[in-house]
N, C-alpha and C positions, 0 to 999 in steps of 0.2 A: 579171593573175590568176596566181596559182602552184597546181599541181600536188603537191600534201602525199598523200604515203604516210603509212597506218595498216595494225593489223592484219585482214586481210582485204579492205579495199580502202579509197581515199578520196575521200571529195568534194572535186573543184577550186571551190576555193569563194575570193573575195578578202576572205569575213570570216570565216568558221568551216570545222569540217570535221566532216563528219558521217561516225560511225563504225558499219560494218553485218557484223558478224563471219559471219552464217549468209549473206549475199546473195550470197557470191563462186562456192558451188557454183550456187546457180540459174542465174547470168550463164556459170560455163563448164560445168555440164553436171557437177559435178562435187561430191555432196552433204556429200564426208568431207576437203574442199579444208580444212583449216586450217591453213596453214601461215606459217610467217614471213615475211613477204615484204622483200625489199630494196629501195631507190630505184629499181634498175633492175627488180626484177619484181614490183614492186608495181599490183594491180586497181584504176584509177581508177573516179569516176563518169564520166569521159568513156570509157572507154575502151566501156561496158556502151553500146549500141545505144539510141538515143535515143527510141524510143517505147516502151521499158522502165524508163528514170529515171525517170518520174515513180511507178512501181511500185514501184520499190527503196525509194524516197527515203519512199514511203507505207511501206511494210515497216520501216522501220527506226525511223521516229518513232513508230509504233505499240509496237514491240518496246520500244521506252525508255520510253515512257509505260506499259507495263506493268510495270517494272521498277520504277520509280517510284511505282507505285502498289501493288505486293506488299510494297516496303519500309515504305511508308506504314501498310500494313495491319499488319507485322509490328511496329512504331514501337507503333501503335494497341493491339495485342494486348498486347505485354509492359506498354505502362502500366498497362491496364485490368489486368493478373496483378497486378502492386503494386501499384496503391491495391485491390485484392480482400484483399492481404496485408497491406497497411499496417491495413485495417480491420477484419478479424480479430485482426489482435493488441493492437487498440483497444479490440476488445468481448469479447475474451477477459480485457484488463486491468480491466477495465469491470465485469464479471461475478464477477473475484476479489475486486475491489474490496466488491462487493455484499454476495456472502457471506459474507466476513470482519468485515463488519457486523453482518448478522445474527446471526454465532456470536458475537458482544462482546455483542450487545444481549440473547440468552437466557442467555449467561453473567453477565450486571448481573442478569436478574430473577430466574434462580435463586439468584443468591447476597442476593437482596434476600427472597423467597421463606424461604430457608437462616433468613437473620435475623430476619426476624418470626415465623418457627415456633418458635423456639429463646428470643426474647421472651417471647413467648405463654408457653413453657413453663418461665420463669424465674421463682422465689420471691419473694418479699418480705420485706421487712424482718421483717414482721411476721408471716411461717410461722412464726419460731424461736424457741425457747422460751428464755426474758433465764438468762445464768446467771450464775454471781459473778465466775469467771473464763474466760479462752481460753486456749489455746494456739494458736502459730500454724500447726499441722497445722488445726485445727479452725475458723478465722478463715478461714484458703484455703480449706477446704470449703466454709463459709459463701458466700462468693464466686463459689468455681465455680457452685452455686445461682443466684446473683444475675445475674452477669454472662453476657451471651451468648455460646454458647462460642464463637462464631470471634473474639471480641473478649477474651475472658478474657487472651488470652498479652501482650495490649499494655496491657490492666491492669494484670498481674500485676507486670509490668516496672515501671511509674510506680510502682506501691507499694514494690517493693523497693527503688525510689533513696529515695523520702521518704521513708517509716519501718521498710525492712527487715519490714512486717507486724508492727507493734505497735502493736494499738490503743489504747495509750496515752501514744505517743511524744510528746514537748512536743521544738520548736525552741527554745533558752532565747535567743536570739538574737534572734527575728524573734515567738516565743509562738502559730508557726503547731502546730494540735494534731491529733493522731488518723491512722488509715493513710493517709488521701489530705494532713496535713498543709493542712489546711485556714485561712485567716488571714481573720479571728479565730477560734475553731474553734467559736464560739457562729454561728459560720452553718448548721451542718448541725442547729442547734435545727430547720429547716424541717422536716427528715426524723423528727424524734423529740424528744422531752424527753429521752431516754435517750441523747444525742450521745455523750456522756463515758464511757460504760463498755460502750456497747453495740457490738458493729463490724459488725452487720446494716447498721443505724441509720448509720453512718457509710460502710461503703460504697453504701448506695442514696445520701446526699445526692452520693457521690464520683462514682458511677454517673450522676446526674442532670446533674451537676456537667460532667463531660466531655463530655457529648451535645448538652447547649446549648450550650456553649462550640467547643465543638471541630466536633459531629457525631458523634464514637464514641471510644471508649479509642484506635484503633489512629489517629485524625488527633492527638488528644491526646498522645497516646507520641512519634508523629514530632515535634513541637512540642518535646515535651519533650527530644527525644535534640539539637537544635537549639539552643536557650536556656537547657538546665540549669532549667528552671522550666516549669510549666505554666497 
């Protein structure tokens, strides 16, 4: 069995040594004893009075097991702070998430809202009184009438590539005819008998024309800025 110095004193032990930094004042009387000790004046468990080791020896596995066990606790505390953290900023993303829904979802119905009032409040073909000729200041009025106005500006654009806003435009090419350049231009017969000189008449079949096809001028326009055709 060997005799092993630590700090404060050691257990002659032949497998371990047990370390008790506060027991060296109890054993000399002496409570502010922390000093370095050397081989040669180093506090064994033998040296301490033998019907007091079993006291020390209690003292010291107590003291470690509490150590053990505050560390444990403090282990225990900082997880439970992060996942408290980690989940807050799960349900804080969670929550943005939500709301930044809702403000898209009331922004779709009021702009669906926007458009069926502005529907509602669009002319027909057949408010406007037929005259002999247009001009195209007066053909775009016509239009702004017709067309809904958050969808007028993607109209406006498709017209101005087909026929520049001449309701009388002929492709001598293809014999697509009228502002929306419509092939055969006897289809917008739907909208009127009056296809060929009237551009009311021609923008409602053009108007109709995009909505089914497409969904509105403005998916028709992107189509168009895309294929050069619509």
């Amino acid at each position: 069995m060997s005799r092993i110095s630590v700090r404060g004193f050691a257990v002659a032990s032949a497998t371990a040594v047990t370390t008790v930094g506060a027991v060296v004042g109890v054993a000399t009387g002496d409570p502010t004893n922390d000093l370095e000790t050397t081989a040669s004046g180093a506090t064994l468990l033998a040296d301490i009075p033998v019907g007091d080791q079993a006291e020390v020896q209690s003292a010291s596995l107590t003291q470690q097991a509490d150590t053990i066990a505050h560390a444990a606790d403090a282990d225990a505390k900082r997880s439970a702070e992060e996942a408290a953290r980690l989940q807050a900023a799960e349900d804080a993303k969670s929550k943005k998430a939500e709301a930044q829904k809702a403000a898209d979802e009331k922004a779709k119905r009021e702009r669906e809202a926007k458009e069926v009032a502005s529907r509602s409040a669009a002319r027909d073909a057949g408010d406007f009184a037929v005259q002999s000729s247009y001009t195209v200041a007066q053909v775009k009025a016509i239009a702004q009438q017709m067309v809904p106005a958050g969808q007028f500006q993607c109209f406006s654009n498709i017209i101005n590539q087909e026929s520049t806003w001449n309701y009388l435009a002929v492709n001598k090419s293809s014999g697509a005819y009228g502002l929306v350049q419509a092939l055969p231009g006897s289809k917008m017969a739907s909208a009127g008998a009056d296809w060929r000189t009237n551009p009311a008449t021609q923008i409602k079949w053009g108007l109709n024309y995009m909505e089914d096809r497409y969904g509105s001028p403005c998916a028709a326009w992107t189509f168009h800025q895309a294929n050069g055709w619509y």
